[in-house]
VOBA-1610 file (N, C-alpha, C; in pm, whole numbers, padded with zeros to 5 digits, always signed):
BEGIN
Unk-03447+00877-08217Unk-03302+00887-08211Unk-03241+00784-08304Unk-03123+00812-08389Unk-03151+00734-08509Unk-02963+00695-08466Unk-02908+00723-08341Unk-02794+00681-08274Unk-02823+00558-08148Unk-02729+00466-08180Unk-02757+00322-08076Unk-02601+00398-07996Unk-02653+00366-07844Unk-02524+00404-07750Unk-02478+00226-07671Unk-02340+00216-07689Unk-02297+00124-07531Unk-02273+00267-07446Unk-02337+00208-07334Unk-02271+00279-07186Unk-02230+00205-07108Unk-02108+00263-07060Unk-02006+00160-06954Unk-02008+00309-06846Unk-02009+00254-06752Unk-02007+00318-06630Unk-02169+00346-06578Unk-02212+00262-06483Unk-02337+00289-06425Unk-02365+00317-06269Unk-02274+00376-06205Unk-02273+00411-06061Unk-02374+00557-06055Unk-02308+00574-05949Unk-02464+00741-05929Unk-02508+00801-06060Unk-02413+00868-06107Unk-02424+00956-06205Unk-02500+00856-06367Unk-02383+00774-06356Unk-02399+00689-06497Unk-02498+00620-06533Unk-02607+00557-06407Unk-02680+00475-06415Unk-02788+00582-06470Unk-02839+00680-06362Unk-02949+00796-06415Unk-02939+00836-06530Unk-02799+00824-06621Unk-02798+00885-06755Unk-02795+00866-06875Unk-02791+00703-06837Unk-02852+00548-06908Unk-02924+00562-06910Unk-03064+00556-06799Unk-03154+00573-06752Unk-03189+00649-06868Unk-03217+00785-06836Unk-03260+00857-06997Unk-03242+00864-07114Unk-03127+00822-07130Unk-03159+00781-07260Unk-03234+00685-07329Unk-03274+00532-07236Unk-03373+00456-07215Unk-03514+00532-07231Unk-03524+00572-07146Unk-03669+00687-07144Unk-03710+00786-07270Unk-03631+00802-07319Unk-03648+00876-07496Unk-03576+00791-07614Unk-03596+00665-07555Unk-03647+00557-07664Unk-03467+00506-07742Unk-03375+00553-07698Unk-03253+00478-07730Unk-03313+00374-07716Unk-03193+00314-07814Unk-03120+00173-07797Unk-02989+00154-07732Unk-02996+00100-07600Unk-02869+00123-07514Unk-02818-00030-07477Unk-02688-00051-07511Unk-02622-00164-07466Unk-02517-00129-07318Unk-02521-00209-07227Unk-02433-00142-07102Unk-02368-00267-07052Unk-02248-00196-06998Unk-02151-00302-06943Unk-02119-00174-06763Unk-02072-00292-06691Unk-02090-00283-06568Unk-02015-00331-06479Unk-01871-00319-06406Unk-01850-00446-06311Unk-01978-00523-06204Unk-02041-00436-06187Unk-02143-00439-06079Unk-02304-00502-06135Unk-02326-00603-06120Unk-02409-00671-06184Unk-02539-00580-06154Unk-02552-00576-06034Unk-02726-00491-05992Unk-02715-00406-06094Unk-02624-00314-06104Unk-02621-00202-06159Unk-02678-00232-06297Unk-02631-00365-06346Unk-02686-00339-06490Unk-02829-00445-06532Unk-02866-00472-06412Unk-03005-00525-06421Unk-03072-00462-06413Unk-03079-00333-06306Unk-03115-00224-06310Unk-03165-00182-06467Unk-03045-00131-06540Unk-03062-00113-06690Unk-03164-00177-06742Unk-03109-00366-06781Unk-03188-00391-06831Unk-03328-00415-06778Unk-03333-00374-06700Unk-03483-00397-06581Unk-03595-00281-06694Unk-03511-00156-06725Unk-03579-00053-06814Unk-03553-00070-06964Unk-03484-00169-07021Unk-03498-00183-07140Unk-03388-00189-07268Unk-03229-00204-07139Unk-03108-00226-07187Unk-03067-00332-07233Unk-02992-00337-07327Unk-02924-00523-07343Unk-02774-00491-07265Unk-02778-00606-07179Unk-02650-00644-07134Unk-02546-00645-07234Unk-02351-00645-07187Unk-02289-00711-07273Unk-02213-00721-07155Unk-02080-00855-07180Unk-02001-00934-07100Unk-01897-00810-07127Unk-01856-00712-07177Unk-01763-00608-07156Unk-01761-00502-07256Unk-01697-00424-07220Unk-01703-00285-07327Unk-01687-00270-07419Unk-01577-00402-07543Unk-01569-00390-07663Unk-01730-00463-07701Unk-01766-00586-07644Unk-01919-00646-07699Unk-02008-00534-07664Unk-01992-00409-07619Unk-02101-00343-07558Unk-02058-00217-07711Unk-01974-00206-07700Unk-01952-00078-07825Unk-01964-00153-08008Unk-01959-00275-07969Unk-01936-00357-08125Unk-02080-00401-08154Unk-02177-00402-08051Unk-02324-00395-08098Unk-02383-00237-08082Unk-02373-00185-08043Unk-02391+00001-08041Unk-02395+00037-08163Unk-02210+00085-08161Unk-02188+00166-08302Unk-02129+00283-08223Unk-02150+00359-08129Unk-02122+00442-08036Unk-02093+00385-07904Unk-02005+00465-07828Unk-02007+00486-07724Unk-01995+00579-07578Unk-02059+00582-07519Unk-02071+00639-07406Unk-01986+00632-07272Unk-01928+00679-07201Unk-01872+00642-07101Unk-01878+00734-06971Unk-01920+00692-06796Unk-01905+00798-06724Unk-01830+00729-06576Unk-01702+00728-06538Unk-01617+00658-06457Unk-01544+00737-06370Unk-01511+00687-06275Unk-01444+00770-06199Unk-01282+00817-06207Unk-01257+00809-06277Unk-01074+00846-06258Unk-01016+00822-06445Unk-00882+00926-06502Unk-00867+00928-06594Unk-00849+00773-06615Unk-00745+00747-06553Unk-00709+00585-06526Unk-00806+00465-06549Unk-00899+00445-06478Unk-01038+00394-06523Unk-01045+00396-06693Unk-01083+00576-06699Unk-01126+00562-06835Unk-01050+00516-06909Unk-00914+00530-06941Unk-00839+00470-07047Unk-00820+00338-06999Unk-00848+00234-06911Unk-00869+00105-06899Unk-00996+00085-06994Unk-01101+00167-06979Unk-01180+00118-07062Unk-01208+00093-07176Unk-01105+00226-07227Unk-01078+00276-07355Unk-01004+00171-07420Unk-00875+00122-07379Unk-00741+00115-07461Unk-00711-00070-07367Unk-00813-00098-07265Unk-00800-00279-07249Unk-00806-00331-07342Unk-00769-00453-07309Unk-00775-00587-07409Unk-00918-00592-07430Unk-01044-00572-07389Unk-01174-00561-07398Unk-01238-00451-07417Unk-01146-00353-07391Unk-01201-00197-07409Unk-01255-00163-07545Unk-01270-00003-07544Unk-01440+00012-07663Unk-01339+00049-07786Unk-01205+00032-07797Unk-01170+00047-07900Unk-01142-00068-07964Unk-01153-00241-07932Unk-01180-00324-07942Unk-01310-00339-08076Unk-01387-00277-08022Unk-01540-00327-08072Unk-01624-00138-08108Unk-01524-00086-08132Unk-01593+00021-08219Unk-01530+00041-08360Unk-01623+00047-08433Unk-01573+00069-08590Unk-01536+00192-08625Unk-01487+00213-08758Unk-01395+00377-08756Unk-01509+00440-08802Unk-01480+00576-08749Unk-01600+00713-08741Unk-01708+00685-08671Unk-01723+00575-08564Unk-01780+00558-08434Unk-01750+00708-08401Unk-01825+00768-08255Unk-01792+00807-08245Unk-01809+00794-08031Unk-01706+00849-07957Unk-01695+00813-07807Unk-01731+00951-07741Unk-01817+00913-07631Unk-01851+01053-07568Unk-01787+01003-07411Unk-01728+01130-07398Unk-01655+01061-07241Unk-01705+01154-07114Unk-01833+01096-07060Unk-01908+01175-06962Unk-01788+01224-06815Unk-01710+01142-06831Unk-01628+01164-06712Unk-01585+01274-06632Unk-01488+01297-06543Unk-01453+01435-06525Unk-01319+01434-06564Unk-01248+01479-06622Unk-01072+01455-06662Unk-01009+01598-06653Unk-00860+01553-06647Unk-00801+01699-06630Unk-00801+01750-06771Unk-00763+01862-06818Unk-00762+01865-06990Unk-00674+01805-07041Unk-00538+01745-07014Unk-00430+01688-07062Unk-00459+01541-07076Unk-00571+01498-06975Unk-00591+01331-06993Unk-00662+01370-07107Unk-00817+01431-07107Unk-00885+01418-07236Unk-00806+01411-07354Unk-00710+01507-07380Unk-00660+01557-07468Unk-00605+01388-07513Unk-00484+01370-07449Unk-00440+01252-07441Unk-00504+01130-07447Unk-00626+01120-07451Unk-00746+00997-07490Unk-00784+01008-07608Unk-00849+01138-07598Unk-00868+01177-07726Unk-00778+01162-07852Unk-00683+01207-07821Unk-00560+01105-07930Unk-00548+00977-07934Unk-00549+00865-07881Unk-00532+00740-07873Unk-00676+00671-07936Unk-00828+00764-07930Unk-00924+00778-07990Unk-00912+00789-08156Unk-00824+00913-08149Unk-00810+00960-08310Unk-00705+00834-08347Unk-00612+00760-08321Unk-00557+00718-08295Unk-00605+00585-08401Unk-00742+00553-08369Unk-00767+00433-08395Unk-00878+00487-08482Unk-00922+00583-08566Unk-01014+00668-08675Unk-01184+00681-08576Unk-01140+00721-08429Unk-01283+00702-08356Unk-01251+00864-08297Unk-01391+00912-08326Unk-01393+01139-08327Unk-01481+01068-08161Unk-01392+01193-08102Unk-01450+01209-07922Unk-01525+01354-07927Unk-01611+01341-07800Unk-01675+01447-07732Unk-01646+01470-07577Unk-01596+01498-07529Unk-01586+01512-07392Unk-01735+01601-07334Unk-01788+01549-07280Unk-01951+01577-07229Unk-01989+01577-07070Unk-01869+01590-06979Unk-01897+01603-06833Unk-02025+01684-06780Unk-02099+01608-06717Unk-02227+01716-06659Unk-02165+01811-06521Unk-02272+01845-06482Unk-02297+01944-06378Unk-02405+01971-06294Unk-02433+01968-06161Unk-02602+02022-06102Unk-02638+01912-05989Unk-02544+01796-06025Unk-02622+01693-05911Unk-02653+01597-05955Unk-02604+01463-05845Unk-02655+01370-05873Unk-02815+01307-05929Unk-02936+01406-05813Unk-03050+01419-05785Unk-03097+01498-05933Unk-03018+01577-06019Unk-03095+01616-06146Unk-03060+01563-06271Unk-02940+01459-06201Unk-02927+01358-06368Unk-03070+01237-06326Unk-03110+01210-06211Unk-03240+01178-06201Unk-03340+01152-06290Unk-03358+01321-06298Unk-03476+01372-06409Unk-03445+01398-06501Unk-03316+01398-06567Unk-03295+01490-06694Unk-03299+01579-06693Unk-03244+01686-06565Unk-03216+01789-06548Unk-03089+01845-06483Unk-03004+01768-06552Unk-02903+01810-06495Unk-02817+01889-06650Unk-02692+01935-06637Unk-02648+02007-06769Unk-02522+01965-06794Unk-02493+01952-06912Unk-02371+01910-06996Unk-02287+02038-07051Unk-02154+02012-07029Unk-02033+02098-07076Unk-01953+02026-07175Unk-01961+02052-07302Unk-01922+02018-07407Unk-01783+02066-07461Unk-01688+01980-07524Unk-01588+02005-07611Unk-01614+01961-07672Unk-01573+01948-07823Unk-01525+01889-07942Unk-01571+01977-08082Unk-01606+01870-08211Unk-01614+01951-08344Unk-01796+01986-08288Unk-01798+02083-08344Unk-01915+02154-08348Unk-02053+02021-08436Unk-01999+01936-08546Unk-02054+01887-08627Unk-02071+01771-08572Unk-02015+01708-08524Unk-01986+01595-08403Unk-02080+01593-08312Unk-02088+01755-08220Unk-02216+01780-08127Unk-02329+01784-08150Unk-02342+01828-08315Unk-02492+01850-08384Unk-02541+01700-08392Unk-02442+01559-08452Unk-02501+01480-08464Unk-02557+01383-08312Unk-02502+01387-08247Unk-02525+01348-08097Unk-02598+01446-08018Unk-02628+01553-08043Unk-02717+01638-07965Unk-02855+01569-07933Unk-02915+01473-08016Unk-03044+01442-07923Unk-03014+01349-07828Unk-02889+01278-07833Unk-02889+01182-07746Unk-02846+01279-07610Unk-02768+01405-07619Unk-02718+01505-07496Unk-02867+01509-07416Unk-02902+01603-07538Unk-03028+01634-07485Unk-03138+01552-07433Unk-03147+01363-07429Unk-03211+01316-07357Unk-03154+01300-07238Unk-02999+01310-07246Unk-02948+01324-07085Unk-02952+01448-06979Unk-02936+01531-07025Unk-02916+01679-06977Unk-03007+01830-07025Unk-03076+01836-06906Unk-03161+01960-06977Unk-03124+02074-07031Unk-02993+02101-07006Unk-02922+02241-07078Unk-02760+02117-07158Unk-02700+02230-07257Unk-02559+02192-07302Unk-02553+02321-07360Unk-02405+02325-07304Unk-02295+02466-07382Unk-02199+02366-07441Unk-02199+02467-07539Unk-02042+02344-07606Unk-01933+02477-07610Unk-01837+02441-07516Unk-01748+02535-07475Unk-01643+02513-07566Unk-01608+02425-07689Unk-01490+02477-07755Unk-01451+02339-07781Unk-01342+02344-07843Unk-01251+02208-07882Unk-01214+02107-07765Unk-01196+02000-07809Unk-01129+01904-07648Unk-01087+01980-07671Unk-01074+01988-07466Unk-01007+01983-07333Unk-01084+02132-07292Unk-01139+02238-07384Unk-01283+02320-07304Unk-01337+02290-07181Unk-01415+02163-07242Unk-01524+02153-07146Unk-01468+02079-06968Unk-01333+02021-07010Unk-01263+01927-06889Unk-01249+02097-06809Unk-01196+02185-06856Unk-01160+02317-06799Unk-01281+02404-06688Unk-01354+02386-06790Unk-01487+02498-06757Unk-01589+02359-06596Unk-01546+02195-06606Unk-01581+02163-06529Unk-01563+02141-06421Unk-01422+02151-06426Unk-01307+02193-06303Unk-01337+02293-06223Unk-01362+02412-06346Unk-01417+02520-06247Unk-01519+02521-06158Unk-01640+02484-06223Unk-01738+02415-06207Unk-01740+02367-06017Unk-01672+02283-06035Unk-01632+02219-05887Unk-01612+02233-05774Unk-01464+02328-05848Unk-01369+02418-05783Unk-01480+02487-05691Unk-01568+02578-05751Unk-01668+02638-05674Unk-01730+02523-05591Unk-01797+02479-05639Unk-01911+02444-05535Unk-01811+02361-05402Unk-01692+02300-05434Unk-01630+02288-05297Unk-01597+02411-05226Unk-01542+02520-05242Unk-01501+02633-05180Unk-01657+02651-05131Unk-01828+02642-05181Unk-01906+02734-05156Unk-01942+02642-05025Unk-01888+02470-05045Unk-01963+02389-04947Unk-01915+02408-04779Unk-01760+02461-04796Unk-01715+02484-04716Unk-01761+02591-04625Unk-01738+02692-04714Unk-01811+02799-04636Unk-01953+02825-04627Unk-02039+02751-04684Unk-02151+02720-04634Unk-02181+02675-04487Unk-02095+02567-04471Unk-02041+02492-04339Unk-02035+02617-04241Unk-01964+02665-04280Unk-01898+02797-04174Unk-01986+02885-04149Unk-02111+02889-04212Unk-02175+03015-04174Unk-02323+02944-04147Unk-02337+02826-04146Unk-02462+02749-04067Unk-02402+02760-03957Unk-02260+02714-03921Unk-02203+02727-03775Unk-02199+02852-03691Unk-02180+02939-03729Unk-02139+03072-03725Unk-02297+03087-03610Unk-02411+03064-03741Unk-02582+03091-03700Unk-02618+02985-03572Unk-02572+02894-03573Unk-02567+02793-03477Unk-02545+02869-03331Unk-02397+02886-03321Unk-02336+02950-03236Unk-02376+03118-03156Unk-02446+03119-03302Unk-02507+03292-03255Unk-02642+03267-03223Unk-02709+03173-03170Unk-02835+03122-03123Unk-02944+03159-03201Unk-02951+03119-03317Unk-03016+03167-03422Unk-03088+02995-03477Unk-03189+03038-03524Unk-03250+02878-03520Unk-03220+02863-03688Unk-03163+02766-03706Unk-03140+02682-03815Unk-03148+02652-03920Unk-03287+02658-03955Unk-03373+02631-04012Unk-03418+02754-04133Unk-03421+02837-04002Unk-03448+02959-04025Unk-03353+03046-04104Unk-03266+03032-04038Unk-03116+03050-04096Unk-03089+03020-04253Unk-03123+02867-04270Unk-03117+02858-04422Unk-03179+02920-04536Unk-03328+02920-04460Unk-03412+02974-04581Unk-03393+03160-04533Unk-03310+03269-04465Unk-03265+03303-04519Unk-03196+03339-04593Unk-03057+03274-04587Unk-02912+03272-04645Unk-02977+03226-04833Unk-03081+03160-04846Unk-03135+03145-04926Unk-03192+03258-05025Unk-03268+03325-04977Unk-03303+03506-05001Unk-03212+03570-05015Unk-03051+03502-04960Unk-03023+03683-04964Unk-02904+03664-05108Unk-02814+03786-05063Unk-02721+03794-05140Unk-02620+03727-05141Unk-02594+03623-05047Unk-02524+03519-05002Unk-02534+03414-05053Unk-02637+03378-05134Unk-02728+03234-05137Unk-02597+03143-05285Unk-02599+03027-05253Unk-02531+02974-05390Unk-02619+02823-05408Unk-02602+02793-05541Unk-02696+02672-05535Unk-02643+02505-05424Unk-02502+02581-05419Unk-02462+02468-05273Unk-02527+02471-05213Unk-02536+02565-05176Unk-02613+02600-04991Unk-02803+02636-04998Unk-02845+02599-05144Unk-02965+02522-05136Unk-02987+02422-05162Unk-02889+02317-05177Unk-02867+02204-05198Unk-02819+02086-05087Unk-02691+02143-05095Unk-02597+02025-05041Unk-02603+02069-04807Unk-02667+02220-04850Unk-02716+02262-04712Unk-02821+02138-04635Unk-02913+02135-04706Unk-03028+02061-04659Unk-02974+01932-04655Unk-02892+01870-04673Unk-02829+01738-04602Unk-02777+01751-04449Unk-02669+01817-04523Unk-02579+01881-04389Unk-02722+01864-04235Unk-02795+01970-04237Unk-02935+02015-04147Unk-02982+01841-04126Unk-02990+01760-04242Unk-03054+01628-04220Unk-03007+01534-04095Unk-02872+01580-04113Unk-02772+01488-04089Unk-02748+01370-04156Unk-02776+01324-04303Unk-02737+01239-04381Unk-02622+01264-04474Unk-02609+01337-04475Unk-02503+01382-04584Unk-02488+01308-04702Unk-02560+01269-04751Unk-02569+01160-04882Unk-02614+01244-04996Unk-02467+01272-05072Unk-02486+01373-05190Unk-02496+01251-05283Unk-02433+01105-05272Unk-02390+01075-05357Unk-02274+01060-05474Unk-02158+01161-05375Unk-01992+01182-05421Unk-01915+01214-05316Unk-01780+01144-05285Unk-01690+01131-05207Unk-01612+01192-05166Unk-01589+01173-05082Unk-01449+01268-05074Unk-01323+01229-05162Unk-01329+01129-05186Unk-01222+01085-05347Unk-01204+01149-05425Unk-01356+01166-05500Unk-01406+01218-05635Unk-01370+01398-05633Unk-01346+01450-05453Unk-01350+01557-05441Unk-01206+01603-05514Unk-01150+01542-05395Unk-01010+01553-05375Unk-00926+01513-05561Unk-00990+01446-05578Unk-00933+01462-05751Unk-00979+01543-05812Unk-01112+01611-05789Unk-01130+01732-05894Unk-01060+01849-05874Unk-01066+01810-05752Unk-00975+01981-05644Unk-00796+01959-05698Unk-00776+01840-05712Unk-00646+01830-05792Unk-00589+01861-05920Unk-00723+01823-05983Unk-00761+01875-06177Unk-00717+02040-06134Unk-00808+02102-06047Unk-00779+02283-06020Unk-00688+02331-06009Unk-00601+02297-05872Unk-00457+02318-05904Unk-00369+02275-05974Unk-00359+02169-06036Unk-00306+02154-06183Unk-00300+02254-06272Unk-00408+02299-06310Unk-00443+02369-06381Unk-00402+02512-06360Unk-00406+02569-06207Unk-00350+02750-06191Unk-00233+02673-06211Unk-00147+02588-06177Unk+00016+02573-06165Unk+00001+02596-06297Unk-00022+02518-06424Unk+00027+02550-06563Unk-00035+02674-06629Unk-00141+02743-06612Unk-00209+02826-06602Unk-00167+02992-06578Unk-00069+02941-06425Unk-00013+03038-06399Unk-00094+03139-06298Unk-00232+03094-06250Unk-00300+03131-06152Unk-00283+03094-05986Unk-00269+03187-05956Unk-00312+03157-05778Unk-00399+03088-05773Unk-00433+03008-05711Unk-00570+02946-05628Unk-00541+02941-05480Unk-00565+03021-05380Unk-00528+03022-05253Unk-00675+02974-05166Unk-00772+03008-05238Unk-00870+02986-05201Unk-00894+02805-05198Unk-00845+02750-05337Unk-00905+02624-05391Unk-00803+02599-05311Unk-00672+02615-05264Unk-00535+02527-05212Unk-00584+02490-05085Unk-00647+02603-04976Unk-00647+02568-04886Unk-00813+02434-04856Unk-00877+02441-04945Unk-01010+02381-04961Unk-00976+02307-04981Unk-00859+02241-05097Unk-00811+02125-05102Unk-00741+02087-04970Unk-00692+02121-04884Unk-00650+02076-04741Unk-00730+02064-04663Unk-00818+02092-04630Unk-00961+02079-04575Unk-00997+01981-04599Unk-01049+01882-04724Unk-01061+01752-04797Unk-00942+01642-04779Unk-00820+01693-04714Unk-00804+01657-04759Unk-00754+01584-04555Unk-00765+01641-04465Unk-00804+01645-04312Unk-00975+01535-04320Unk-01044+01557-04401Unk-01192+01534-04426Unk-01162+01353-04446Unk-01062+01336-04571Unk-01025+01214-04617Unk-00984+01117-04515Unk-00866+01206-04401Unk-00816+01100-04313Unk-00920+01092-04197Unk-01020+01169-04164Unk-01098+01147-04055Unk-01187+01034-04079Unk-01265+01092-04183Unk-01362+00980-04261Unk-01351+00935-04343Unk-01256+00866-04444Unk-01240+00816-04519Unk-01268+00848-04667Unk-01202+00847-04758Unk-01211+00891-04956Unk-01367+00821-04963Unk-01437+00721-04883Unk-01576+00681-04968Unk-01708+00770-04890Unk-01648+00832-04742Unk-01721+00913-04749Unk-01818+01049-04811Unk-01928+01080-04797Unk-01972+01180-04874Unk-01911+01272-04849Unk-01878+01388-04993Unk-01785+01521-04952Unk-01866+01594-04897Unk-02010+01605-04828Unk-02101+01673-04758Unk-02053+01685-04635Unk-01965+01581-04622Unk-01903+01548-04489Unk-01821+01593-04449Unk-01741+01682-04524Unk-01639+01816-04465Unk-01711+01868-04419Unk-01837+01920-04380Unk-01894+02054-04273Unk-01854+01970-04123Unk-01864+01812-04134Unk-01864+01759-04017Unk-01726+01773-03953Unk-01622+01792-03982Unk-01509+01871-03970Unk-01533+02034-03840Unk-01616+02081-03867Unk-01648+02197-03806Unk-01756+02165-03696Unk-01850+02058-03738Unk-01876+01973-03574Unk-01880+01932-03498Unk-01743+01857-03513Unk-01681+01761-03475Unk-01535+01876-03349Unk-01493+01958-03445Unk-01429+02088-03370Unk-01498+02191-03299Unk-01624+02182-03300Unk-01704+02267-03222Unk-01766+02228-03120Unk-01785+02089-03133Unk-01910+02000-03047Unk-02039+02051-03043Unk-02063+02075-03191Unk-02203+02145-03208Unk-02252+02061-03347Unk-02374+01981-03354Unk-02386+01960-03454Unk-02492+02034-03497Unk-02509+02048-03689Unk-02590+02116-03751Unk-02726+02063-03760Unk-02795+01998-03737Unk-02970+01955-03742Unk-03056+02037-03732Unk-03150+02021-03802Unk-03295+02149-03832Unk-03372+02018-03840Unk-03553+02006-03804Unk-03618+01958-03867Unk-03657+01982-03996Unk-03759+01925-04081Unk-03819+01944-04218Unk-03697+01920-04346Unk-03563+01863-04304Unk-03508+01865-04417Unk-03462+01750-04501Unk-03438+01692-04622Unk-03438+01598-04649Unk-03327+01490-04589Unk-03323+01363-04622Unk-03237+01234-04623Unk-03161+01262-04773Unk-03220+01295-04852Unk-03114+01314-05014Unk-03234+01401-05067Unk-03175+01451-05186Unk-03214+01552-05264Unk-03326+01496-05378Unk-03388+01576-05418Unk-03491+01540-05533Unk-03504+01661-05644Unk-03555+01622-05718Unk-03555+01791-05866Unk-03633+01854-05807
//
């Protein structure tokens, strides 16, 4: 790989995707509020930096994966941020999740300062940025993606490059949008089997077979059954993507009746258990109203590839 990355942001997602790029032989500089987090790094072969412009001004590139637009353009556009310490035709990949109007709007303040963006949000799970199997949704110049494609590709086992910024912020929204609507009603129909004295277990690994099956509910199911619910994302992280969605039908001009009321659900989920709870934790919503909880033996504590 003949590209040096800073990465700033190393929590669930960010750390595993450092992580690989480490593992296919980058050169990765990382910044961190969270110290473990970036010993971690250099534990596999990162150089530290005291903040995001020293982390992008020894790079040459940068990387970024954070929770909130806000965040990112702190990181971006601080007194220490990576436009600080990136040189012009650097170029910034912003793993994040954003609505299309923030990207868009970064992305200018990017061009702004002669630095070309990629917006590169993944998809699939915490548990398959792990392995390098999780997948990337791409915006930007086509020529831009060609030159950073091996570094994608040590993060993510698939990439579509869906189009110009603010594409890929779109297509990941959607992305979401689903798998909260599928988690929900996933919820609803383990309960349903519960209630209809149907064993559990059993239950899943049909709903699995059939025509019903979604990769939620072979996924984020087998927590639920654990009783750990540790996806590794919040009900925060929910409730803002589910916000990116309706944003989006309002200007769009789409119904979402489905995503509106899912977002109220999350959003009942938030005040029971709190924004740092896992969003696995809306089924507990329907346990908690039933006095039935969901448990099966044989199923995991968290997920693996």
């Amino acid at each position: 790989m003949t590209e040096t990355y800073a990465f700033v942001g190393l929590g669930h997602l960010g750390g595993h995707l450092a992580a690989s790029l480490l593992r296919h032989g980058s050169a990765v500089t990382v910044f961190d509020r969270d110290p473990a987090a970036v010993s971690r790094l250099v534990a596999l072969g990162a150089q530290a930096a005291s903040s995001p412009a020293e982390a992008a001004s020894r790079a040459g590139n940068a990387i970024t994966c954070l929770p909130s637009p806000k965040v990112s353009e702190a990181v971006l556009c601080g007194p220490d941020g990576l436009l600080v310490g990136l040189r012009e035709g650097a170029t910034w990949i912003e793993m994040s999740t954003n609505g299309r109007e923030d990207i868009l709007r970064l992305a200018g303040l990017a061009a702004a300062n002669r630095i070309e963006t990629l917006e590169c949000p993944v998809t699939g799970g915490v548990h398959l940025a792990a392995t390098g199997g999780i997948t990337a949704l791409v915006g930007g110049d086509a020529q831009l993606y060609e030159r950073h494609r091996p570094a994608i590709e040590a993060m993510c086992a698939r990439s579509f490059l869906m189009g110009p910024i603010g594409s890929a912020a779109v297509i990941k929204v959607i992305t979401n949008m689903l798998a909260f609507i599928h988690l929900v009603a996933a919820g609803e129909a383990l309960m349903l089997a519960k209630k209809g004295g149907l064993d559990l277990a059993q239950s899943y690994h049909a709903i699995v077979a059939s025509s019903g099956n979604s990769f939620v509910h072979e996924t984020e199911s087998q927590l639920v059954l654990n009783g750990s619910y540790d996806i590794g994302f919040t009900m925060d992280l929910a409730l803002k993507d589910l916000g990116f969605a309706l944003g989006m039908g309002r200007d769009f001009g789409v119904p979402l009746d489905l995503a509106s009321r899912v977002g109220a659900i999350f959003e009942q989920g938030k005040t029971a258990y709190g924004g740092e709870a896992w969003s696995t934790m809306i089924v507990k919503l329907l346990e908690d109203a039933t006095g039935a909880d969901l448990r099966a033996p044989g199923f995991p504590a968290k997920l693996t590839a």
